[in-house]
C-alpha positions in Angstrom: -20.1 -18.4 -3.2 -19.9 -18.8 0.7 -22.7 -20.5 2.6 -24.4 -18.7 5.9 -22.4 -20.9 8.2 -19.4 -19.5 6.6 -19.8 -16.4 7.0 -22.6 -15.9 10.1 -21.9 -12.1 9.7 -22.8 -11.6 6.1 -26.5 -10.6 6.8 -25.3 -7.6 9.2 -25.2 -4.5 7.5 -21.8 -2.6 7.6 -21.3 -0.2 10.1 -20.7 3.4 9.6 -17.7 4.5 10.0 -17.0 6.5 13.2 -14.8 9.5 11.8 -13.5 10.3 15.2 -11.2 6.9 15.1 -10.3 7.7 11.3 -9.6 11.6 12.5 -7.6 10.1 15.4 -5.8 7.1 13.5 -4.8 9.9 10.8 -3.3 12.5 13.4 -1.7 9.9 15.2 0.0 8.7 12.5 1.1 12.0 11.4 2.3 13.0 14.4 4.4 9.7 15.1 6.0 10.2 11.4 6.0 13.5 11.2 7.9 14.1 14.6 10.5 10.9 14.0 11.1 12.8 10.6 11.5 15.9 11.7 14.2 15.6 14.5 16.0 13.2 11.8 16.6 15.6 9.2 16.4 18.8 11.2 17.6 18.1 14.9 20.1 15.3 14.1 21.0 16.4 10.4 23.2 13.8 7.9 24.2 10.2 9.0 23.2 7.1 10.2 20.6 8.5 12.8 19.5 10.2 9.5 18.7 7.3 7.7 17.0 5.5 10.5 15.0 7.8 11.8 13.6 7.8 8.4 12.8 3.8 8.7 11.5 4.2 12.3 9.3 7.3 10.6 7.7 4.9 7.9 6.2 2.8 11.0 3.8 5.6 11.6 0.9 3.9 9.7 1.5 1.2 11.7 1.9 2.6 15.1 -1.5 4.6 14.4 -3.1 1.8 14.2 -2.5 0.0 17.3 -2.8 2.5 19.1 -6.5 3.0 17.9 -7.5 -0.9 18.6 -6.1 -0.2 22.1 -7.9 2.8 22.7 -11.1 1.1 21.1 -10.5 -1.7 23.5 -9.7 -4.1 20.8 -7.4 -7.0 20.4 -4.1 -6.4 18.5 -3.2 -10.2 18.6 -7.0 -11.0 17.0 -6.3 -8.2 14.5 -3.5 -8.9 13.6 -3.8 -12.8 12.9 -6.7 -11.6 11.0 -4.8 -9.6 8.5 -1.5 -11.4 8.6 -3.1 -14.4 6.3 -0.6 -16.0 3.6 -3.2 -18.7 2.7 -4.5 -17.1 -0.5 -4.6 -18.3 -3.5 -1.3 -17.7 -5.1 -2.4 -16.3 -8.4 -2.9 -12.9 -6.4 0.8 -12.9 -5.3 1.1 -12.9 -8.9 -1.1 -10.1 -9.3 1.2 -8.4 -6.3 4.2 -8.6 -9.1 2.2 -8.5 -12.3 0.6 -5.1 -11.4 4.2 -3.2 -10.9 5.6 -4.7 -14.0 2.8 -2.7 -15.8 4.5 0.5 -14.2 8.1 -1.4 -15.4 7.1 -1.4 -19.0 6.1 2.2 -19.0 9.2 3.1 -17.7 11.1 0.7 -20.7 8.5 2.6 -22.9 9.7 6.0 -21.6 13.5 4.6 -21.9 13.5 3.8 -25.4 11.4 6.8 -26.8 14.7 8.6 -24.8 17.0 6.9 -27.3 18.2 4.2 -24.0 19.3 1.3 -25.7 17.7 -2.0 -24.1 20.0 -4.1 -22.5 18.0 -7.4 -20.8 21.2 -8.6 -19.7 21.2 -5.1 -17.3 18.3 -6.7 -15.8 19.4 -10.1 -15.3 22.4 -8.6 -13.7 20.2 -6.1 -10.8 17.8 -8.9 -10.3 19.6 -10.3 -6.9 20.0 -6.2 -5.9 16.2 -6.2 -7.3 15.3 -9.1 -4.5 16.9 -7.7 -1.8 15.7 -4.4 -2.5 12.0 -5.8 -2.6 12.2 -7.8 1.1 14.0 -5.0 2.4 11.1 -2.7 1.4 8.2 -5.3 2.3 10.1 -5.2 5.9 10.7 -1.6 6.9 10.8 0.3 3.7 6.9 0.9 2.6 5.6 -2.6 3.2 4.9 -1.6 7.0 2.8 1.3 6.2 -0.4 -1.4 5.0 -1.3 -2.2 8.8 -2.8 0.8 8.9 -3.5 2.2 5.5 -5.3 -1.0 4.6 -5.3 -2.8 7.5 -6.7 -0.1 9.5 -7.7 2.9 7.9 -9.4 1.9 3.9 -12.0 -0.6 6.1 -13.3 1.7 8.3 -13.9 4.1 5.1 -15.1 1.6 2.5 -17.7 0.4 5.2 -19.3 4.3 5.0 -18.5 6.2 2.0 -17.8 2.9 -0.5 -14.7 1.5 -1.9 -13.3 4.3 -5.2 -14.1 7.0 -2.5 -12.6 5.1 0.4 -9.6 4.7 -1.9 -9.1 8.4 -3.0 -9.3 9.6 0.7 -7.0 6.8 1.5 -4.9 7.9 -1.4 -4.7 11.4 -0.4 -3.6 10.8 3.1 -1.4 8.5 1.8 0.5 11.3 -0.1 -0.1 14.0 2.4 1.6 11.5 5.2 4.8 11.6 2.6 5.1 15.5 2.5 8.0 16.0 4.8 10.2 13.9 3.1 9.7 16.5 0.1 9.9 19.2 2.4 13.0 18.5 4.7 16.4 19.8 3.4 18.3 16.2 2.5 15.2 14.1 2.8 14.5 11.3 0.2 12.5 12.9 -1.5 13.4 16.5 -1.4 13.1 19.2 -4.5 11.1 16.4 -5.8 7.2 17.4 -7.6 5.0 16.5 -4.7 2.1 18.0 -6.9 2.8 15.2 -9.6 3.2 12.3 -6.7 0.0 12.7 -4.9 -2.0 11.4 -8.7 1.1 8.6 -8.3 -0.2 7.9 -5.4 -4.1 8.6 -5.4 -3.9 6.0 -8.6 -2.1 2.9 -6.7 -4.8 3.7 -3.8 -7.6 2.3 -5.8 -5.2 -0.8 -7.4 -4.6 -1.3 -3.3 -8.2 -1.1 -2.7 -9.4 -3.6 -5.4 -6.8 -6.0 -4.0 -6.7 -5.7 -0.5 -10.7 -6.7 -1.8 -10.2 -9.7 -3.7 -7.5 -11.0 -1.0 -10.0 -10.6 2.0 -7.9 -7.8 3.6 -4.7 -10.4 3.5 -1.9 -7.9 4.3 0.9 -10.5 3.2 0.0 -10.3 -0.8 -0.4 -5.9 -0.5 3.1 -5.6 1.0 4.0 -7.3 -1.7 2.6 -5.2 -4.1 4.1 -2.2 -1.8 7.3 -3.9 -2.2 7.2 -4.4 -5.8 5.7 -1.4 -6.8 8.7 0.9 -4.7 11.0 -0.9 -6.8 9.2 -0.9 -10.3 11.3 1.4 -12.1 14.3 -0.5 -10.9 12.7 -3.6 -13.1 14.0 -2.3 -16.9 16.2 -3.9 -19.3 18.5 -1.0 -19.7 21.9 -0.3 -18.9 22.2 0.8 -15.0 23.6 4.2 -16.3 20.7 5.4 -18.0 19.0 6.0 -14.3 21.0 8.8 -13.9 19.2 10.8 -16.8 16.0 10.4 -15.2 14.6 13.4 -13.4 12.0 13.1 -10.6 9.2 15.2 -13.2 9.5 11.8 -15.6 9.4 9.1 -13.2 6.7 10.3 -11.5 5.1 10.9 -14.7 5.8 7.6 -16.3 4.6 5.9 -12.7 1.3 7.8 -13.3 1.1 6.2 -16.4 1.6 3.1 -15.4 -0.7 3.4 -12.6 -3.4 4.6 -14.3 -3.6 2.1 -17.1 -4.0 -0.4 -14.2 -7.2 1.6 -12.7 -8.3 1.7 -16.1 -8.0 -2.1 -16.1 -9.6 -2.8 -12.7 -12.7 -0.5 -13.1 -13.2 -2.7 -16.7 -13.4 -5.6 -14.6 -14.9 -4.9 -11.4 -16.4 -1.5 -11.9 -16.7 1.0 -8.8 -17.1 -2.3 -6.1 -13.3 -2.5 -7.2 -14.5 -6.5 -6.2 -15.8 -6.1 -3.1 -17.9 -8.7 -1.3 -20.0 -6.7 0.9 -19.8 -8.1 4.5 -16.6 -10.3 3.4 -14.4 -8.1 5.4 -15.6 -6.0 8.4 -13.0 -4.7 10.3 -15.1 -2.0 12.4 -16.8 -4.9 14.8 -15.7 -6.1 17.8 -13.0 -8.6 17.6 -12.5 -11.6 19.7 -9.4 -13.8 19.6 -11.7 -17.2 18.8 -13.1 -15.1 15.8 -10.0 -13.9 14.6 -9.0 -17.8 14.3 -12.0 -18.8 12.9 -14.3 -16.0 11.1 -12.0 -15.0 8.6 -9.1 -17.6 8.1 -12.2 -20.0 7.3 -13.5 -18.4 4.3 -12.0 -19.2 1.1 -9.9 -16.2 -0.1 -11.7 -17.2 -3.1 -15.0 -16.4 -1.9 -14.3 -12.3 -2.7 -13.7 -13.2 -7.0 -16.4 -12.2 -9.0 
């Protein structure tokens, strides 16, 4: 438990949230991604202006979000250093690779009722391609996106409406903020079943929630997770052929799966508070760069366990 002088802000009551910045943050961010997106895949068409307007896209979340602290007046440095903490206790990096390796075995379970045989050695063979595919991701492939999803956006919620409905709106934007790639002719995801991703999606919102909770806010550890969970299905001991027998419909189902068996787990152990410490993190005041050193880098990461 922290003391008073360790946290002088725990006896404030959160603030509300103020809906216009969420509103703003959200239309911002769809209009940065949706605009990058759409001149990729509709103005440019196929090739390598393709595939990186589709990186410079995913920076939406991102781009949203500074562009609220400056228009709030806030600090991005004093944010930033705030959320940027690796000093955490590493058992909840573990927790970033543990939690996708849930979604991993679903998928093995899914292989083998298929008839796949298992083949570990498979594994041990994709695990460099595994690695880079993860720091890839955490860089500019879906690990980006948690500056503002839960560096910007899941705060200002949980502070009003509470952290499992903070979450699901979080979850559904989230999803929503993916539909043109389902959308555009030769997007990633195109002809895929958006109606079975956004569940996918709303599910890991709440796993997000409850760690971006017990981390503090600590970006570092939920790109991680981002990383890791975009390349879950990659993590199964079968042969690298039977991939190719795997329709969009069943991995998103089998990620469902998975992900739901871990919010099943997480509301057993925390409940609805999905482990939050009430005044532990609040991102909605004022920011000053002395605080940003101090405030929150002081506190024991521990101090948000139950």
């Amino acid at each position: 438990m922290s003391s008073p002088t360790a946290r002088p802000d725990s006896a404030q009551p959160a603030p509300s949230a103020d809906w216009r910045a969420v509103a703003s943050f959200v239309a911002l961010t769809f209009a940065f991604s949706w605009a990058v997106w759409l001149v990729g895949y509709r103005v440019v068409g196929d090739g390598p202006a393709t595939t990186l307007a589709l990186f410079v896209g995913a920076f939406g979340p991102a781009v949203g979000a500074v562009a609220r602290l400056r228009l709030e007046g806030r600090s991005v440095r004093s944010w930033a250093r705030r959320r940027l903490r690796f000093r955490v206790p590493a058992r909840w990096y573990l927790v970033a690779v543990a939690v996708p390796l849930v979604i991993a075995a679903v998928h093995t379970v899914a292989f083998v009722a298929r008839g796949v045989p298992l083949d570990p050695s498979a594994l041990v063979a994709r695990l460099p391609l595994i690695a880079v595919g993860i720091v890839v991701t955490a860089l500019v492939g879906g690990g980006q996106e948690e500056f503002g999803w839960r560096g910007y956006l899941l705060p200002r919620l949980q502070s009003a409406v509470g952290p499992l409905a903070a979450s699901l709106v979080v979850g559904v934007v989230w999803a929503l903020w993916h539909l043109p790639l389902f959308v555009l002719p030769g997007a990633y995801n195109w002809g895929s079943p958006f109606a079975l991703y956004v569940p996918v999606v709303v599910c890991l919102a709440v796993v997000f929630t409850w760690l971006c909770n017990r981390v503090g806010g600590a970006l570092p550890v939920l790109i991680l997770l981002h990383a890791v969970v975009n390349n879950a299905a990659t993590v199964t001991p079968v042969p690298r052929t039977a991939f190719a027998g795997v329709t969009p419909t069943v991995e998103y189902a089998t990620q469902a799966v998975g992900a739901l068996l871990v919010v099943l787990v997480v509301l057993a152990v925390d409940g609805v508070d999905l482990g939050r410490d009430a005044g532990a993190d609040d991102p909605a005041r004022p920011e000053t760069d002395a605080e940003s050193a101090t405030a929150p880098g002081s506190e024991s990461p521990g101090t948000t366990q139950a």
